[in-house]
C-alpha beads as a LAMMPS data file, in Angstrom:
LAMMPS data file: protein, C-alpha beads

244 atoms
243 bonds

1 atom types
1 bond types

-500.0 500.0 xlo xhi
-500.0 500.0 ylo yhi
-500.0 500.0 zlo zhi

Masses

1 110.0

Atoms # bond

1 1 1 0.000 0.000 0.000
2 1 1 2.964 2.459 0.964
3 1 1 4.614 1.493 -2.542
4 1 1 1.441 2.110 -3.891
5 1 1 0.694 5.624 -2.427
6 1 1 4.430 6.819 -3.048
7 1 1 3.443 5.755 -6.497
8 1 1 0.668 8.059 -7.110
9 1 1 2.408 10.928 -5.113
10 1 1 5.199 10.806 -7.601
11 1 1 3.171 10.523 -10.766
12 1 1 0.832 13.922 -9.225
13 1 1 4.309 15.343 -9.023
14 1 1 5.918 14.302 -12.515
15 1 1 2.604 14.753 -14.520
16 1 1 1.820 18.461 -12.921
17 1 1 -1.287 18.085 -10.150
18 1 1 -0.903 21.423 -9.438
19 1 1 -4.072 23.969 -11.233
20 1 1 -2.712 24.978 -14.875
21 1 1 -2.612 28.966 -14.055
22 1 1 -5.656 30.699 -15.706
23 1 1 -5.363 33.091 -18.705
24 1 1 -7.379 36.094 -18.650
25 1 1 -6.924 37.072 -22.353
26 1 1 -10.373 38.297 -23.897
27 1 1 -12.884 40.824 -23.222
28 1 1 -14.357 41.453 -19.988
29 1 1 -17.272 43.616 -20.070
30 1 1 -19.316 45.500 -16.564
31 1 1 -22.552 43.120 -16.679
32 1 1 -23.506 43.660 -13.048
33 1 1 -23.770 47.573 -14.489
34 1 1 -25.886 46.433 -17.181
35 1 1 -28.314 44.076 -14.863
36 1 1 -28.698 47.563 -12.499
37 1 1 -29.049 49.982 -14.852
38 1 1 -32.008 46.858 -16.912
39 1 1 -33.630 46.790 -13.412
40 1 1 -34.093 50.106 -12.400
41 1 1 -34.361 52.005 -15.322
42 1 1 -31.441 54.868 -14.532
43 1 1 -28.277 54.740 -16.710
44 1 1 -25.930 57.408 -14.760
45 1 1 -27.066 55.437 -11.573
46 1 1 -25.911 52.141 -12.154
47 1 1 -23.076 53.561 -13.669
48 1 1 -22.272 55.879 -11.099
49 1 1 -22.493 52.920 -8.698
50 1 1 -20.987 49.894 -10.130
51 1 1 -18.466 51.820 -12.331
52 1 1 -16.458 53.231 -13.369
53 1 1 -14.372 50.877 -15.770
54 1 1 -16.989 49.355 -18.083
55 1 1 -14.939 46.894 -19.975
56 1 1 -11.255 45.351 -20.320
57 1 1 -9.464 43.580 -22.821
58 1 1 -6.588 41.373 -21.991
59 1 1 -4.142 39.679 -23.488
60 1 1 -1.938 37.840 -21.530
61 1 1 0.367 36.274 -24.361
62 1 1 1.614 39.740 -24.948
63 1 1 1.189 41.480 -21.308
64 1 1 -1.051 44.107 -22.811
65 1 1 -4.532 45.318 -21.142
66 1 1 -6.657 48.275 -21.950
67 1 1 -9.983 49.544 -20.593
68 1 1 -12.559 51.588 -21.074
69 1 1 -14.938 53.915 -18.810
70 1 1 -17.446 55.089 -21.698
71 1 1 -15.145 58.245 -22.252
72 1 1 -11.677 57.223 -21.742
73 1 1 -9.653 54.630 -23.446
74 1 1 -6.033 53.595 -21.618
75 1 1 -3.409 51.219 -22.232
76 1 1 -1.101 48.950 -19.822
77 1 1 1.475 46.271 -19.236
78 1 1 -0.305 43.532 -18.117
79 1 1 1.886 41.173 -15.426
80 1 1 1.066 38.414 -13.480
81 1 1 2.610 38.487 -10.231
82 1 1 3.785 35.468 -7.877
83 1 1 0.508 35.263 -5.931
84 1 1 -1.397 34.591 -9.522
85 1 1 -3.457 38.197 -9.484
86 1 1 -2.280 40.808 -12.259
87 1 1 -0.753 44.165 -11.900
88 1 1 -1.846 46.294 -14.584
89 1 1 0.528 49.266 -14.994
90 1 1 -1.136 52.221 -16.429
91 1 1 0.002 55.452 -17.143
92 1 1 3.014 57.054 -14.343
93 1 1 2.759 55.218 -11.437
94 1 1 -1.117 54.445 -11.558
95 1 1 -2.185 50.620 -11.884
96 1 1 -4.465 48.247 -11.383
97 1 1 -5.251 44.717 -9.690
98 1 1 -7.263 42.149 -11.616
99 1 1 -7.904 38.518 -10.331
100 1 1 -10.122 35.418 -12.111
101 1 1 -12.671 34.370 -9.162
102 1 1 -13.979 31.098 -11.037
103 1 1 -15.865 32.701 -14.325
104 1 1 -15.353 36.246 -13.086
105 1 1 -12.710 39.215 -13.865
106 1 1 -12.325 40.984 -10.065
107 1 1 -11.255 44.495 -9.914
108 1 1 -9.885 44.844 -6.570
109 1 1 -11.279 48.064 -4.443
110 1 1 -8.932 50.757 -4.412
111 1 1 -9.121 54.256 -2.948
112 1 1 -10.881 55.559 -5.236
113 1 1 -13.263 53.569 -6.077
114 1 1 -15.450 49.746 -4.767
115 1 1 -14.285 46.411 -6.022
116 1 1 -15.808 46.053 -9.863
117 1 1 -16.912 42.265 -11.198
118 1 1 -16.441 41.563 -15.216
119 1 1 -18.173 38.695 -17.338
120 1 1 -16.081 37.414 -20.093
121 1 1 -17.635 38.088 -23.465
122 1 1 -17.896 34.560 -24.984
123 1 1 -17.706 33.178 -28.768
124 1 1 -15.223 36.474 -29.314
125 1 1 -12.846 35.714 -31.964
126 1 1 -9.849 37.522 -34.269
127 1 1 -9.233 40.804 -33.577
128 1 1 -10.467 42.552 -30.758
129 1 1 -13.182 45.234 -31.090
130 1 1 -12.385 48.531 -30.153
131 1 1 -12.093 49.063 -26.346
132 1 1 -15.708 50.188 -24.828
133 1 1 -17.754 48.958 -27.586
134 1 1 -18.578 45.383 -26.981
135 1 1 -19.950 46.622 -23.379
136 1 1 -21.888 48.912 -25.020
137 1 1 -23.506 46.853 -27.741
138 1 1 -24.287 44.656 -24.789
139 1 1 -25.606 47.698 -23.214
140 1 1 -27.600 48.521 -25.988
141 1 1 -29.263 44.920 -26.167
142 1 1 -30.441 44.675 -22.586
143 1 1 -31.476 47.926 -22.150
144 1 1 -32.992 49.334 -25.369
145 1 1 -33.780 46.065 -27.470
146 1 1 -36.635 44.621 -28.910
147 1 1 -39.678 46.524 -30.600
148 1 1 -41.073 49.814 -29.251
149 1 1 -44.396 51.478 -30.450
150 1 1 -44.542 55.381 -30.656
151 1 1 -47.508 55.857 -28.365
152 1 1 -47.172 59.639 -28.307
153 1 1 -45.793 62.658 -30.209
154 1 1 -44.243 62.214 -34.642
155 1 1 -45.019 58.942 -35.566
156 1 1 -47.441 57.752 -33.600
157 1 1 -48.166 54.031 -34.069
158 1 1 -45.205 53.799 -35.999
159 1 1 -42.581 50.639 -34.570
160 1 1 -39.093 51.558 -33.204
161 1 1 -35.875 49.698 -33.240
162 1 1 -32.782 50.137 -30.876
163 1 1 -29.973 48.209 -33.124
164 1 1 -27.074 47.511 -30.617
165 1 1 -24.476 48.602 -33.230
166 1 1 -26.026 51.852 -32.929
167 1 1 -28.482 52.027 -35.714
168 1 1 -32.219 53.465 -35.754
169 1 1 -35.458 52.192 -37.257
170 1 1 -38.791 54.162 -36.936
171 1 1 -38.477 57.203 -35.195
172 1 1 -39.354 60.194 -37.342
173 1 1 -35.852 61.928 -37.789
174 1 1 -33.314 60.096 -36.433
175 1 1 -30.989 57.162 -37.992
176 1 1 -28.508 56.545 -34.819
177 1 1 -28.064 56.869 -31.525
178 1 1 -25.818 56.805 -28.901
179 1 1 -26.621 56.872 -25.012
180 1 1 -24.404 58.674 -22.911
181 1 1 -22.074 56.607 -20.615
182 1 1 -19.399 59.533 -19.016
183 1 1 -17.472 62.233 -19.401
184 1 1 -18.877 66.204 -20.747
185 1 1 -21.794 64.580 -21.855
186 1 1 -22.916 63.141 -18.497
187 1 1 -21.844 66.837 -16.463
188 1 1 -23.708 68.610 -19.350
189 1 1 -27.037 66.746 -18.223
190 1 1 -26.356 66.077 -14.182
191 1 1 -29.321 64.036 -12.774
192 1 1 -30.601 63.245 -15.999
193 1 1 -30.057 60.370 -18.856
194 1 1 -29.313 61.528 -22.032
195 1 1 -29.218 60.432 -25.578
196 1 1 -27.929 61.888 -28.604
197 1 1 -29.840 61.054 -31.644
198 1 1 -28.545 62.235 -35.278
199 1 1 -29.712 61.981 -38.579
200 1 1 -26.866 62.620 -41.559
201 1 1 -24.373 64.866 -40.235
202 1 1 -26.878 66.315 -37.648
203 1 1 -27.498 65.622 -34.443
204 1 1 -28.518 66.761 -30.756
205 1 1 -29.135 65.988 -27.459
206 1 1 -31.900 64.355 -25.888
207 1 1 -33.129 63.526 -21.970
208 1 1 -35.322 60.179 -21.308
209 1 1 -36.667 58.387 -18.777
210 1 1 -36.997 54.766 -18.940
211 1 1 -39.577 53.056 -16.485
212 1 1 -40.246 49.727 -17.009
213 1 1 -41.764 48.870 -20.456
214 1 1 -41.858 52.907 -21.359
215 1 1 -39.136 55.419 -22.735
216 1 1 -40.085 59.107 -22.313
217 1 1 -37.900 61.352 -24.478
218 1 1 -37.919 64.945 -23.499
219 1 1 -35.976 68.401 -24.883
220 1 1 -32.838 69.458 -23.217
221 1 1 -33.447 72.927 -22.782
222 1 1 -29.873 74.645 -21.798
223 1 1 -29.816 76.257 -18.736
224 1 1 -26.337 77.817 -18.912
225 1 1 -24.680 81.128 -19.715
226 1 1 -23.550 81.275 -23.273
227 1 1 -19.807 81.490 -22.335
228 1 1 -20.718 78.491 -19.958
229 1 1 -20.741 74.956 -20.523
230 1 1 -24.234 73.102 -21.377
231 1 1 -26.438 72.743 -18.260
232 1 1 -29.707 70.373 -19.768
233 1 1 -32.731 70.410 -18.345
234 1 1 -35.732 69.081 -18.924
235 1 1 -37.771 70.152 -21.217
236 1 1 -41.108 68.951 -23.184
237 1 1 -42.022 65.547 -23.611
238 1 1 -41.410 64.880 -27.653
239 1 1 -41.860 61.083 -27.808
240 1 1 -43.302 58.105 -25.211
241 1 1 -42.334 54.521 -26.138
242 1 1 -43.824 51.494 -25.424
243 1 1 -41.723 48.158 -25.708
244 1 1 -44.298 45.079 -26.770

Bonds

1 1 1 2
2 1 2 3
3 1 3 4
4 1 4 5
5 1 5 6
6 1 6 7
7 1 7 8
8 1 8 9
9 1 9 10
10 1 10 11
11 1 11 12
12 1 12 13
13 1 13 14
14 1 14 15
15 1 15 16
16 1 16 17
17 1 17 18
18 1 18 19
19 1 19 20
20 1 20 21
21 1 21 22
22 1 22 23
23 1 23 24
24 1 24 25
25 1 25 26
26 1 26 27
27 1 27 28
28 1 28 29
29 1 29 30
30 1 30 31
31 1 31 32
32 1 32 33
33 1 33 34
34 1 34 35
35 1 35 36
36 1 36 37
37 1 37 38
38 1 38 39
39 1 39 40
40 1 40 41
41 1 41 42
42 1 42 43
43 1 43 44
44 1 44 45
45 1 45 46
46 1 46 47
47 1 47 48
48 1 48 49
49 1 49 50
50 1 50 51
51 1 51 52
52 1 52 53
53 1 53 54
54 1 54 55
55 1 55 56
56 1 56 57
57 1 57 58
58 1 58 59
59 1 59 60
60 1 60 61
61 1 61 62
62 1 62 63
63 1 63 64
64 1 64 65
65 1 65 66
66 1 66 67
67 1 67 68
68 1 68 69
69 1 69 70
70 1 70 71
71 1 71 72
72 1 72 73
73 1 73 74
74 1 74 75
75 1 75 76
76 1 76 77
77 1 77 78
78 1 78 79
79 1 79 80
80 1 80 81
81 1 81 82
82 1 82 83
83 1 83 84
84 1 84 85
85 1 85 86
86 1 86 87
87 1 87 88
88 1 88 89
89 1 89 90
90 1 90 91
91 1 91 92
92 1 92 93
93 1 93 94
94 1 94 95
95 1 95 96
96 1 96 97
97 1 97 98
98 1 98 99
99 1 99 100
100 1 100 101
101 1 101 102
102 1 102 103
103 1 103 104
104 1 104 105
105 1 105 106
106 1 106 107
107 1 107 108
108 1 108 109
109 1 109 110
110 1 110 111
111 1 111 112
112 1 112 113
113 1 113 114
114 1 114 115
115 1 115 116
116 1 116 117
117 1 117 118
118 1 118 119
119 1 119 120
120 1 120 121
121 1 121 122
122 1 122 123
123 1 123 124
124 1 124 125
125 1 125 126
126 1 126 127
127 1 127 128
128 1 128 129
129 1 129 130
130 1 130 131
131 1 131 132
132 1 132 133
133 1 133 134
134 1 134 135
135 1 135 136
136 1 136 137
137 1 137 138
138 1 138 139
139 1 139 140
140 1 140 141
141 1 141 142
142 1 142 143
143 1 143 144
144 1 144 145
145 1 145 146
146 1 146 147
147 1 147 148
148 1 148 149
149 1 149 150
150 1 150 151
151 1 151 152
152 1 152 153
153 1 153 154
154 1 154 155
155 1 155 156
156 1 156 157
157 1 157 158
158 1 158 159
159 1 159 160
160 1 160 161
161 1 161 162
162 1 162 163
163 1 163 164
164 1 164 165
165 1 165 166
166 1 166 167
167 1 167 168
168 1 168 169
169 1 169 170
170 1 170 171
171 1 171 172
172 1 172 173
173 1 173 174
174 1 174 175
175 1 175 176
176 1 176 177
177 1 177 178
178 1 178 179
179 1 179 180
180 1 180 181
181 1 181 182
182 1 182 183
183 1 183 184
184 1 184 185
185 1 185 186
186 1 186 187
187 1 187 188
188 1 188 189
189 1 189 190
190 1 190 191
191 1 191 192
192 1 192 193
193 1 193 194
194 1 194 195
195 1 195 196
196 1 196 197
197 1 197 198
198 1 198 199
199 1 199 200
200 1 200 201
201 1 201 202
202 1 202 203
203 1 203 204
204 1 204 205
205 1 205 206
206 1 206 207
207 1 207 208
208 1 208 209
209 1 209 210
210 1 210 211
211 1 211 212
212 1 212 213
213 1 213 214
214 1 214 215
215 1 215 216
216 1 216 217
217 1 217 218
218 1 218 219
219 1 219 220
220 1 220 221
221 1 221 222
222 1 222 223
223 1 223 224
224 1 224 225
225 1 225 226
226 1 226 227
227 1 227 228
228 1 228 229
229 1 229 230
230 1 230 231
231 1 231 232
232 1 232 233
233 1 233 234
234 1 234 235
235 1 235 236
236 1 236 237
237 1 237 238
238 1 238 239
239 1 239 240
240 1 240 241
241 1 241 242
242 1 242 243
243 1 243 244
């Protein structure tokens, strides 16, 4: 039995028992973001509280990681250290700590800011998308998708779609979209959600509400100085929605 035992001991040893050490490479994207901002309607909220990095992409091959906070885009040396977490040197001295916690990427809490959970983004392939957008097409998807039915203001009775790579079908003067994730847009309309909708070459800025099955899109009527930077507020209702 001994012989036996020192048997399997040395074949754990010689054929590696130990846990191969986890890659990280691929995109990571902020789901537990996505789920708040799905269940309680406010964007800047569930931003504001499970942000603010939105998505990574890793590759550990070549030690490189960038991320994205739906207005900035940085780059880093990605290194694994000796208790199998990664240091993520940014720019000057400023860097990060990532960790795998079974099917998770784990931000670790920092000074600035809570601990921050990732989902991988699976069945991605070739070259990697450009950093931010694969969150927000996911984004997109959960929070605007399926078919929504003008119930007031142009178009009424008319069928809406939210594409997730941006586009717009059905509402009277608008071909794309984009909903505002950080940065001037987000100070320009404070408590509010905002959306910028743009037809051609021409576009503006739009506040909604989204409660449940309905999307109220109001003007942003600017409150600021001339010489002063955009202050929205909200203005008339232009368009309720109604997803089926």
């Amino acid at each position: 039995m001994r012989c036996l035992l020192s048997l399997l001991v040395a074949c754990c040893l010689l054929g590696g028992c130990a846990s191969p050490q986890q890659d990280p490479s691929g995109t990571w994207i902020n789901s537990v973001a996505i789920e708040a901002a799905v269940e309680s309607g406010n964007l800047r909220e569930a931003l504001l509280a499970y942000g603010p990095n939105l998505e990574w992409q890793l590759d550990a091959p070549r030690q490189l990681a960038s991320f994205s906070n739906g207005f900035e885009r940085g780059e880093g040396q990605l290194l694994r250290a000796q208790d199998g977490r990664f240091r993520v040197h940014l720019f000057g001295d400023y860097q990060e700590w990532l960790s795998l916690d079974a099917d998770e990427l784990v931000q670790a809490a920092s000074d600035t800011w809570p601990e921050q959970r990732f989902s991988r983004v699976e069945g991605a392939g070739g070259e990697p998308p450009p950093p931010g957008s694969s969150f927000e097409q996911a984004l997109y998807r959960a929070y605007l998708g399926g078919t929504w039915t003008i119930r007031e203001g142009l178009g009424e009775g008319g069928l809406v779609l939210f594409h997730a790579d941006g586009r717009l079908e059905g509402l009277p003067g608008a071909e794309r979209y984009a909903l505002c994730l950080a940065g001037d847009c987000a100070a320009m309309s404070g408590e509010f959600d905002s959306i910028w909708l743009q037809l051609g070459e021409q576009g503006q800025s739009w506040l909604f509400e989204r409660d449940g099955k309905q999307l109220r899109i109001f003007e942003a009527l600017n409150r600021a100085q001339i010489d002063e930077m955009p202050d929205y507020g909200k203005g008339q209702q232009v368009w309720l929605l109604e997803r089926d």
